[in-house]
N, C-alpha and C positions, 0 to 999 in steps of 0.2 A: 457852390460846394462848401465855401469857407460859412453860409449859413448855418449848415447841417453841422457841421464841426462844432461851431460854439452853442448850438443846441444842447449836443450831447456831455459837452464839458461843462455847459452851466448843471446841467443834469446830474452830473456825477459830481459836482461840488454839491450839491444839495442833499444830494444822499451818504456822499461823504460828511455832511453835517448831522446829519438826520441819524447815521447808524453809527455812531464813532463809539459805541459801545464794546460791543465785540471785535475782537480781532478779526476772524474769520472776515467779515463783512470790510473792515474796512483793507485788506489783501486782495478780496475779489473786487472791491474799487478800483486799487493802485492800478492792478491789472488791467483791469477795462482801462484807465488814462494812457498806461504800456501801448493797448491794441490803437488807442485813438492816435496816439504819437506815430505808430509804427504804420499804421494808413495813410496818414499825411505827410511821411516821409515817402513814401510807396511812390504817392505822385511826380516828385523830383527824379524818379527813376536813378537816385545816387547809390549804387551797390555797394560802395563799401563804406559808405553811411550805414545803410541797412544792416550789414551783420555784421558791424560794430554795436548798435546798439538791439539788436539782438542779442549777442553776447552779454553785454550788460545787463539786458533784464531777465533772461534766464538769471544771472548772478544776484541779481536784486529777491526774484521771486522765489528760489532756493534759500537766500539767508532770510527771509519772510517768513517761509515755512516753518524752518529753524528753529527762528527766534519762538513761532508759535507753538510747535511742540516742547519746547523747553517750558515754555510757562506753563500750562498746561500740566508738567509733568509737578513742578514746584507746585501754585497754586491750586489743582484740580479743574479748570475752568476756563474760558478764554476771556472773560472780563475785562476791560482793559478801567483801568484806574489809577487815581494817582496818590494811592497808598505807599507806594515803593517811595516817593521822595522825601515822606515825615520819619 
């Protein structure tokens, strides 16, 4: 089982490397890392592990959103670059 796991974590790092262009894309990454954490926590059967850090990423992937519609509204685009720090 722990096979399959680091399968798909090596997996989403690579696509994490691969699209870090767009926001969107890397959001629907973190997320997927989110579902892969909250599976392998599932197995421990720890409940209040569990909607602790459910609570958490609801919180994480609402100020994701956030943050993306705010750019978005500034820049016209989801681009991500590193124009903001010259």
């Amino acid at each position: 089982m722990t096979l399959i796991f680091m399968i798909m974590f090596l997996s989403l790092i690579f696509s994490f490397l691969k699209n870090y262009i767009h926001f969107m894309n890397m959001l629907m990454i973190f997320e997927c890392f989110i579902l892969l954490i909250f599976f392998s926590l599932n197995m421990y059967e720890e409940m209040f592990m569990l909607i602790t850090f459910c609570v958490f990423s609801v919180c994480e992937s609402s100020l994701g959103l956030t943050l993306m519609i705010v750019m978005i509204r500034c820049n016209g685009n989801d681009f991500c670059s590193m124009n903001f720090l010259c």
